[in-house]
N, CA, C and O atoms as CSV, one atom per row, in Angstrom:
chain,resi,resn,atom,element,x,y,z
A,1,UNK,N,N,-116.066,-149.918,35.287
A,1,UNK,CA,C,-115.644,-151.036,34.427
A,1,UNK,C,C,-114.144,-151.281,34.586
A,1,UNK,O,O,-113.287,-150.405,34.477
A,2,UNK,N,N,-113.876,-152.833,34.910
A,2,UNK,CA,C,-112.479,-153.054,34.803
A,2,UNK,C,C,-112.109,-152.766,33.461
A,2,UNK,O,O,-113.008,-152.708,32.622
A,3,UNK,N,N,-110.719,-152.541,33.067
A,3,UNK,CA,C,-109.623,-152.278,32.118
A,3,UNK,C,C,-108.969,-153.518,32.079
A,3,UNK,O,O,-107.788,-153.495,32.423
A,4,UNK,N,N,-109.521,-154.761,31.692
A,4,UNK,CA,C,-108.692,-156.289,30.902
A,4,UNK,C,C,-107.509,-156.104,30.881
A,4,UNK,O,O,-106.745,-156.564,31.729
A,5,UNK,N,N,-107.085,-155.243,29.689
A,5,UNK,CA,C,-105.538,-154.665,30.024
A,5,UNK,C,C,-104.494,-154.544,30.491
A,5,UNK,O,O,-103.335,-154.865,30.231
A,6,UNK,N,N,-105.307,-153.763,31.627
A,6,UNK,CA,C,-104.729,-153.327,32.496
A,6,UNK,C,C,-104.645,-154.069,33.867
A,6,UNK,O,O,-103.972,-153.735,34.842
A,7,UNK,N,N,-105.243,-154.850,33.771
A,7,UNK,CA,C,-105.212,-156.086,34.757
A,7,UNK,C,C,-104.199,-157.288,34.380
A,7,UNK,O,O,-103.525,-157.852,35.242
A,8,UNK,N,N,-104.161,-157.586,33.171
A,8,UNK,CA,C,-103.018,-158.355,32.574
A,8,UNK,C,C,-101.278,-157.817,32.623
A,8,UNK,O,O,-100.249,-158.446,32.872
A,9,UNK,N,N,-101.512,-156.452,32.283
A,9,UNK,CA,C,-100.274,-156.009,32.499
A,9,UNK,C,C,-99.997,-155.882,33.909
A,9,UNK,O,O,-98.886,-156.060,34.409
A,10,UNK,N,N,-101.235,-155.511,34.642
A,10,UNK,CA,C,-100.026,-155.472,36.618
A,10,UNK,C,C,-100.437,-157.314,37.116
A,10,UNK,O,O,-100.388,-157.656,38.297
A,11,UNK,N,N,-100.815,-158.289,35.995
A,11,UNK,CA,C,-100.343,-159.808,36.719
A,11,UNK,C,C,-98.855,-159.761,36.071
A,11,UNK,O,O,-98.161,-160.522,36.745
A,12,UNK,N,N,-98.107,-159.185,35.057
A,12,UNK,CA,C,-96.957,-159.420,34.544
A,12,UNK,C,C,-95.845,-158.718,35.546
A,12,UNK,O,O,-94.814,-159.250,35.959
A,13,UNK,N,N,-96.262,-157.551,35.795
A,13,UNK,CA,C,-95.972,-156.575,36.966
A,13,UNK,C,C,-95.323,-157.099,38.147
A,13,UNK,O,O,-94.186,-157.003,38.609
A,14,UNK,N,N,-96.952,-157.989,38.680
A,14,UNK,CA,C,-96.427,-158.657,40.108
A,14,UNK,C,C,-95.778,-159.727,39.487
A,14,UNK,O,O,-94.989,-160.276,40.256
A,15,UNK,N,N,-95.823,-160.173,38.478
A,15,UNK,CA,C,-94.320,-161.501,38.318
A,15,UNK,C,C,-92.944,-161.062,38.110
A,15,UNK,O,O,-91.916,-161.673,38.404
A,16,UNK,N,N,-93.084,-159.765,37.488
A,16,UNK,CA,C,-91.648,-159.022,37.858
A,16,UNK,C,C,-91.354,-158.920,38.882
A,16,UNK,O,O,-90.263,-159.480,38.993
A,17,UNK,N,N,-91.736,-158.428,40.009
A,17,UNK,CA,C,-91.893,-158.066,41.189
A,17,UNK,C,C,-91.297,-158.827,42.499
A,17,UNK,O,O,-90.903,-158.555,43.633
A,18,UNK,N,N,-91.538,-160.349,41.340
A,18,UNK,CA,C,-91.680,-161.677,42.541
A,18,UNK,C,C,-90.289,-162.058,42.181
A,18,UNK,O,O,-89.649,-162.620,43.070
A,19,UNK,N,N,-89.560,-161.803,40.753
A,19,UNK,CA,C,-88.114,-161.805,40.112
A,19,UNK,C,C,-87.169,-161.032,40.763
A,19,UNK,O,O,-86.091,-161.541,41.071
A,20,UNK,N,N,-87.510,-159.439,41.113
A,20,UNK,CA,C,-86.859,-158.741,41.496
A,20,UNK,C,C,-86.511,-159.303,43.487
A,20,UNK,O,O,-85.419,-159.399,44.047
A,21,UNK,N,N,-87.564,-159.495,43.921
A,21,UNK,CA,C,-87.433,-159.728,45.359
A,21,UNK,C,C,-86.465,-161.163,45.488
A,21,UNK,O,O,-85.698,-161.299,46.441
A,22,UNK,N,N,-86.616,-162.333,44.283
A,22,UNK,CA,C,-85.427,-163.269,44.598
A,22,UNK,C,C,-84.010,-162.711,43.878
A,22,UNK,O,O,-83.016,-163.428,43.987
A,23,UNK,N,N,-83.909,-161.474,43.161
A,23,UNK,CA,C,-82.226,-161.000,43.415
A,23,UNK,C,C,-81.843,-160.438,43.989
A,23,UNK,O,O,-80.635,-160.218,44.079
A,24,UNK,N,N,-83.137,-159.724,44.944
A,24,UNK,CA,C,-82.667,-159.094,45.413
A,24,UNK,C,C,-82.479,-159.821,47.414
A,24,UNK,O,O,-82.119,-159.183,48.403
A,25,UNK,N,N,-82.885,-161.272,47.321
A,25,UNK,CA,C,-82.249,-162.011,48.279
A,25,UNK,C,C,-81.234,-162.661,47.489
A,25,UNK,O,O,-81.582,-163.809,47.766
A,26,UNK,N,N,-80.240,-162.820,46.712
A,26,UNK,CA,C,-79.411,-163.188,46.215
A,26,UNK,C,C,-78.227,-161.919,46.408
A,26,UNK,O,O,-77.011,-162.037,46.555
A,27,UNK,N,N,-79.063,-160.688,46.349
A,27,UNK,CA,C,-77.307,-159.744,46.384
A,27,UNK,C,C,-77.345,-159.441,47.702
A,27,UNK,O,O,-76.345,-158.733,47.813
A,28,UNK,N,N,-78.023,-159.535,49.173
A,28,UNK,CA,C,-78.481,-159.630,50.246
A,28,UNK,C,C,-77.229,-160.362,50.811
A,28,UNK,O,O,-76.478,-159.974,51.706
A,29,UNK,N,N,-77.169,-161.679,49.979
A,29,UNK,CA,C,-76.401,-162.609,50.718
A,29,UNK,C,C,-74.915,-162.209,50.182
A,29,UNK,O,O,-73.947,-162.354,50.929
A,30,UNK,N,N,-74.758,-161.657,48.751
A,30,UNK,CA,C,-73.809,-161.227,48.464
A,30,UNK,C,C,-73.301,-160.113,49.567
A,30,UNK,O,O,-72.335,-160.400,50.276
A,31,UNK,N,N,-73.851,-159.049,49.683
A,31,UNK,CA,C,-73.589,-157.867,50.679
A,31,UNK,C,C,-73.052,-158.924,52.049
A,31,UNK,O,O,-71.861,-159.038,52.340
A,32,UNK,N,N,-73.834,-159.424,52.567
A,32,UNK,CA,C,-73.625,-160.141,53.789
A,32,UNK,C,C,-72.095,-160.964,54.001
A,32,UNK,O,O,-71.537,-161.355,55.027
A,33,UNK,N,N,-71.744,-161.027,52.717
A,33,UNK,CA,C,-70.270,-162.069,52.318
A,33,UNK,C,C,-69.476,-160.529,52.184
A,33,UNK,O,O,-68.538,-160.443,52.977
A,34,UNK,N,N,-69.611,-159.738,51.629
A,34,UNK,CA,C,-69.103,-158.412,51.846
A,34,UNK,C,C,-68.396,-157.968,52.786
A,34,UNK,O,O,-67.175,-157.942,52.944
A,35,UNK,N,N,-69.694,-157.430,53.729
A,35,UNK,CA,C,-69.334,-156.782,55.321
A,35,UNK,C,C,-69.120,-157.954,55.895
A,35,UNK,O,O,-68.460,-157.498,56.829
A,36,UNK,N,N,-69.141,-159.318,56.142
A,36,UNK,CA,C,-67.874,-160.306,56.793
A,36,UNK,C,C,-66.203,-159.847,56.395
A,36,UNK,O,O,-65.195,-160.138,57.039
A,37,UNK,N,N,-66.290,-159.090,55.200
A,37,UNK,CA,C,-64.977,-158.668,55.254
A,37,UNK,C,C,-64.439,-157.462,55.522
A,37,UNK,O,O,-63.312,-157.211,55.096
A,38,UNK,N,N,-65.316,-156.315,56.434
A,38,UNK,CA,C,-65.225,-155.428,56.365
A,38,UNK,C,C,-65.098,-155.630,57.789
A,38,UNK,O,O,-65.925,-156.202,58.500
A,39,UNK,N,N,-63.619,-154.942,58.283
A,39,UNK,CA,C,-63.214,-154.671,59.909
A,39,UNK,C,C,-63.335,-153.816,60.532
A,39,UNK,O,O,-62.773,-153.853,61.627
A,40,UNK,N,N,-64.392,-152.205,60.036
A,40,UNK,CA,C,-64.336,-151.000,60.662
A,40,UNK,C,C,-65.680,-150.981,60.040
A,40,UNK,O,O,-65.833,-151.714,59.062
A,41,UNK,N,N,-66.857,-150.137,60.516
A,41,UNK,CA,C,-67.508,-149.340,60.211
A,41,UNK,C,C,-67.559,-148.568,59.219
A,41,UNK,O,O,-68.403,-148.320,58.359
A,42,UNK,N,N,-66.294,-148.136,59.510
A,42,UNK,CA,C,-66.011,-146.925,58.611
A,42,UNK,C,C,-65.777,-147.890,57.047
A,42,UNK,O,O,-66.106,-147.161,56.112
A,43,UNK,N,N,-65.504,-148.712,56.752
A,43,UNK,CA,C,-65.183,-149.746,55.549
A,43,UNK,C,C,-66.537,-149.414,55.351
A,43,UNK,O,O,-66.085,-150.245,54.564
A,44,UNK,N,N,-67.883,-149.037,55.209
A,44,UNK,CA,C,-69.164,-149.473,54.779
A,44,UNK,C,C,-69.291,-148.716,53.572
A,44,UNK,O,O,-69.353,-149.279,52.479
A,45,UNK,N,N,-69.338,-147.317,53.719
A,45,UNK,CA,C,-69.166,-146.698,52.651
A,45,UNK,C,C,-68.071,-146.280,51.980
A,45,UNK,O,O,-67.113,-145.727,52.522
A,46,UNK,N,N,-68.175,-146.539,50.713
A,46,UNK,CA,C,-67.089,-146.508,49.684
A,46,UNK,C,C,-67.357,-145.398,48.773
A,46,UNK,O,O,-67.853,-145.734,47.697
A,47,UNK,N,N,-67.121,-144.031,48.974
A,47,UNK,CA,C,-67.617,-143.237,48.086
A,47,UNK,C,C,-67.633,-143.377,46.704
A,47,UNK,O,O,-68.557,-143.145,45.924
A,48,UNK,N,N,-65.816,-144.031,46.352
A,48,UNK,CA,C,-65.346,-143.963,45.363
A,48,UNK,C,C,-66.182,-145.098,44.575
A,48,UNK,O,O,-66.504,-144.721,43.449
A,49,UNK,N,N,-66.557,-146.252,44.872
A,49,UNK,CA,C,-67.111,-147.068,44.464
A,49,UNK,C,C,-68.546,-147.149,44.010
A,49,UNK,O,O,-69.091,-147.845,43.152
A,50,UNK,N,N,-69.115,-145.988,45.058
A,50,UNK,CA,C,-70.668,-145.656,44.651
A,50,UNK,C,C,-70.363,-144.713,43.408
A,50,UNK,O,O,-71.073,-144.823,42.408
A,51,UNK,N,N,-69.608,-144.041,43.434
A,51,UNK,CA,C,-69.307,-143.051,41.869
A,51,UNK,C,C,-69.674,-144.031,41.184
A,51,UNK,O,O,-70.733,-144.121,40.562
A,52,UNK,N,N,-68.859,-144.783,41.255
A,52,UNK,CA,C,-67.971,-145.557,39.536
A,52,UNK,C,C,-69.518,-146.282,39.457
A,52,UNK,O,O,-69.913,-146.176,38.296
A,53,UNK,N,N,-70.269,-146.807,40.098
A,53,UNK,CA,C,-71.633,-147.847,40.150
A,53,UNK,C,C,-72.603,-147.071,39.564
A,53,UNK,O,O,-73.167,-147.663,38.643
A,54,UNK,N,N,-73.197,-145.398,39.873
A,54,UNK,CA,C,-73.736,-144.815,39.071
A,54,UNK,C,C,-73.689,-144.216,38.119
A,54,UNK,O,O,-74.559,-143.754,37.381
A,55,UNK,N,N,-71.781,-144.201,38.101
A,55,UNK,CA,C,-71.504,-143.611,36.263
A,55,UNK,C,C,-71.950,-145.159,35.395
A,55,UNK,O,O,-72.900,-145.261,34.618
A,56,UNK,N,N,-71.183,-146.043,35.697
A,56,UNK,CA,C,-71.790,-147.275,34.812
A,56,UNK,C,C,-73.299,-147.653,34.848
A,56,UNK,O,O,-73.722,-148.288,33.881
A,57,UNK,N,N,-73.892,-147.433,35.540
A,57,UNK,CA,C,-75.361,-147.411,35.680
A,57,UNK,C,C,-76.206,-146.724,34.837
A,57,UNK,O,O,-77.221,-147.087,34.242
A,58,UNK,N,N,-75.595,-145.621,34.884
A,58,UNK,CA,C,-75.864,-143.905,33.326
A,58,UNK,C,C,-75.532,-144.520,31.973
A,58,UNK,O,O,-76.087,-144.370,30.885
A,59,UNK,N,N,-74.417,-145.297,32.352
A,59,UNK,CA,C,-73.790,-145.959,30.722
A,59,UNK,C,C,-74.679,-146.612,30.109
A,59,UNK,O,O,-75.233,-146.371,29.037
A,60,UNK,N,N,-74.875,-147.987,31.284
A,60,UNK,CA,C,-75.851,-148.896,30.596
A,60,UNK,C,C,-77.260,-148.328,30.129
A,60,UNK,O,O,-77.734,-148.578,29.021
A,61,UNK,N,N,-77.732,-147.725,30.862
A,61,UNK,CA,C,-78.773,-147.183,30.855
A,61,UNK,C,C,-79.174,-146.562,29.850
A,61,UNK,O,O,-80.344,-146.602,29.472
A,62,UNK,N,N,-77.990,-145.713,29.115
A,62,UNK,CA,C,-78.080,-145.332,28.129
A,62,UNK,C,C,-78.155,-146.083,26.814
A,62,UNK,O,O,-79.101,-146.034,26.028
A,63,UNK,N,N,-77.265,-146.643,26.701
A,63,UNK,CA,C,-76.935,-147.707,25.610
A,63,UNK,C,C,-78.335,-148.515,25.821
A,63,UNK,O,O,-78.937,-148.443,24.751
A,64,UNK,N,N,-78.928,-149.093,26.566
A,64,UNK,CA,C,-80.015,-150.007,26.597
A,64,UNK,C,C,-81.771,-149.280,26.567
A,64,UNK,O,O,-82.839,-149.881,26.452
A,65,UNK,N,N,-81.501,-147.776,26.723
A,65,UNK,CA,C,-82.772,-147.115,26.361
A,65,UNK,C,C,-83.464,-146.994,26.940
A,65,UNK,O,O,-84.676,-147.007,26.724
A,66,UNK,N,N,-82.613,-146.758,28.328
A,66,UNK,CA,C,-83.738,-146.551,30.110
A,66,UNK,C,C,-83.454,-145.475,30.247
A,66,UNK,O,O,-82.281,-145.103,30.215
A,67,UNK,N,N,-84.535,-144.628,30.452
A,67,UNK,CA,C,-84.191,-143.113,31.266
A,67,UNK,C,C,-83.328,-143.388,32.387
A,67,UNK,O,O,-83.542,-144.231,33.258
A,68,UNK,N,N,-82.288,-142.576,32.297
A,68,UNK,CA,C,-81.013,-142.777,33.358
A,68,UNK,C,C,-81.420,-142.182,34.303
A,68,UNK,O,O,-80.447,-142.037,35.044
A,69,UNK,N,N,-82.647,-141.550,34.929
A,69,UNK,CA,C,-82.905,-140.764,35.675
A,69,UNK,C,C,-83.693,-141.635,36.821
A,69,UNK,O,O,-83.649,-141.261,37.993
A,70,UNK,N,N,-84.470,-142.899,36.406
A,70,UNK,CA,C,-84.947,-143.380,36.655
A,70,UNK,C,C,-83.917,-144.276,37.141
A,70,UNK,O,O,-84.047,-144.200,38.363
A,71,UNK,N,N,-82.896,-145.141,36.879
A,71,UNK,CA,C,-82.542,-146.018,37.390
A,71,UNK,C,C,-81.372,-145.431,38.406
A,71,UNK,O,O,-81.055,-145.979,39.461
A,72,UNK,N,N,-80.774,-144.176,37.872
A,72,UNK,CA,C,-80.214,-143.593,39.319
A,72,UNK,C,C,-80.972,-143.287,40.498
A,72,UNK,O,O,-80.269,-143.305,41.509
A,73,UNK,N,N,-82.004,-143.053,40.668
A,73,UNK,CA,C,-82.992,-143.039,41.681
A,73,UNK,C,C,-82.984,-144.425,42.198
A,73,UNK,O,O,-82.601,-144.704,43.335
A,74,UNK,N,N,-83.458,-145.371,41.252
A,74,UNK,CA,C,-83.072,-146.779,41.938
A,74,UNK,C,C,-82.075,-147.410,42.384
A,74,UNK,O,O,-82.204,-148.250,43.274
A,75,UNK,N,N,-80.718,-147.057,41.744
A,75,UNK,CA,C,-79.463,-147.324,42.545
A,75,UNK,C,C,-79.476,-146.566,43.784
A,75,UNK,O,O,-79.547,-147.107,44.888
A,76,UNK,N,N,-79.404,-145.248,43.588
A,76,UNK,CA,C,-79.034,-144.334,44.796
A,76,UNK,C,C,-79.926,-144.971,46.131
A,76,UNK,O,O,-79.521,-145.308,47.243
A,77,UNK,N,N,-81.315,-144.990,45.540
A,77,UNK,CA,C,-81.645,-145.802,46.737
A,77,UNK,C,C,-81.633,-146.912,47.225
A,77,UNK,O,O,-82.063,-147.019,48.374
A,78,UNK,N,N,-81.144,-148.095,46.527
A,78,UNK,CA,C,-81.067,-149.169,46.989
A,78,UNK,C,C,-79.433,-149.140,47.333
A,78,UNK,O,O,-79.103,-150.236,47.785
A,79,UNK,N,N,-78.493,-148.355,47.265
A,79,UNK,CA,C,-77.117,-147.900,47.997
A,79,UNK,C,C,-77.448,-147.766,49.294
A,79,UNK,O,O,-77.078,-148.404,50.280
A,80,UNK,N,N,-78.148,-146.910,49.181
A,80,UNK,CA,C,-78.722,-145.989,50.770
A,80,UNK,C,C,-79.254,-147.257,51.682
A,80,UNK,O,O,-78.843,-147.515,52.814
A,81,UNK,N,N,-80.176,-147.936,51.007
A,81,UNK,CA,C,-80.688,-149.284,51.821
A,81,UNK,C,C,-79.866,-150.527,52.399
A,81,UNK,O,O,-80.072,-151.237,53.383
A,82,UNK,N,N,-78.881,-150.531,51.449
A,82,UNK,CA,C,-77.598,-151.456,51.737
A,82,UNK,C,C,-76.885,-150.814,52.874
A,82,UNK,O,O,-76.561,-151.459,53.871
A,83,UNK,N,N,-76.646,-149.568,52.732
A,83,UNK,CA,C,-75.508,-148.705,53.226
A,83,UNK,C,C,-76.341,-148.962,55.223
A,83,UNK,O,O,-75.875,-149.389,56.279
A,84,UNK,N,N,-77.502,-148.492,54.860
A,84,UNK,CA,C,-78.262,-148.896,56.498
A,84,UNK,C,C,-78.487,-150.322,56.820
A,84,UNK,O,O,-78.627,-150.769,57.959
A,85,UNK,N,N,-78.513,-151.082,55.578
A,85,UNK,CA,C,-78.401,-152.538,56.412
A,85,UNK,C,C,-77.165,-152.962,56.900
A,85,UNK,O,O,-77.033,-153.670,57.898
A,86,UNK,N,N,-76.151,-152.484,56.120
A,86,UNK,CA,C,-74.937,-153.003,56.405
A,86,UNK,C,C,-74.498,-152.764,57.984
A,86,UNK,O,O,-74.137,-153.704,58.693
A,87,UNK,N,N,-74.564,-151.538,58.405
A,87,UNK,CA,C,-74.570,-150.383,59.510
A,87,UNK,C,C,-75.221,-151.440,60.322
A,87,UNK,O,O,-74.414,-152.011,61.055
A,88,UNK,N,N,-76.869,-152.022,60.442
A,88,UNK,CA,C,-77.217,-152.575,61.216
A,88,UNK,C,C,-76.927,-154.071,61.461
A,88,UNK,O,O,-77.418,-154.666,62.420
A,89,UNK,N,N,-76.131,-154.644,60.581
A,89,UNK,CA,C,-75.818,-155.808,60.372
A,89,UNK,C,C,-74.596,-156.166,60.903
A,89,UNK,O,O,-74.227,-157.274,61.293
A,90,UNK,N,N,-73.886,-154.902,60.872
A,90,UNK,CA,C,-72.026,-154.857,61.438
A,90,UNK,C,C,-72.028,-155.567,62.573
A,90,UNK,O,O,-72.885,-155.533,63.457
A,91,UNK,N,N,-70.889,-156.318,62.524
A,91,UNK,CA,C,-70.614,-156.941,63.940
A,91,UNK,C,C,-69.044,-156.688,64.167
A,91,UNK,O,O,-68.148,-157.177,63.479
A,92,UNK,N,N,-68.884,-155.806,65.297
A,92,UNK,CA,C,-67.359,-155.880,65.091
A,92,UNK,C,C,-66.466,-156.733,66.079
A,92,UNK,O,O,-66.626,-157.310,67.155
A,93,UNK,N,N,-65.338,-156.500,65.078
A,93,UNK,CA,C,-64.086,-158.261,65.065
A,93,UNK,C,C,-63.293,-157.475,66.376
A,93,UNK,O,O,-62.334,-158.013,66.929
């Protein structure tokens, strides 16, 4: 037997889903306006900057009532995904 439910909640799911994939071609193009300004390789990763992105990430997270554990997993990896697109995207000047 289907679960009604539970079929309603993953059509809300995949409409999240379909939200997340157009920001996440929106910060795509952001990144892309990025590394146009980046003249070395070595410019890709910013340690200091990935800090400060997952301490504020812990912040919000907190204050707004998301397991912080969960959305550092999702930053860290969508860093990591940027960090290899960028790498494959580099064109150097």
């Amino acid at each position: 037997m289907v679960n009604k439910n539970i079929l309603k909640i993953r059509k809300k799911l995949d409409r999240l889903d379909d939200a997340f994939l157009n920001l996440i071609k929106k910060r795509t193009k952001l990144v892309d306006q990025v590394l146009k300004n980046k003249k070395y390789k070595k410019d890709i990763i910013d340690r200091k900057r990935i800090s400060i992105i997952l301490k504020n990430i812990n912040k919000k997270s907190l204050k707004k009532k998301i397991d912080p554990k969960i959305t550092k997993k999702i930053w860290t990896n969508m860093i990591s995904a940027y960090i290899d697109y960028e790498f494959r995207s580099f064109k150097k000047k």
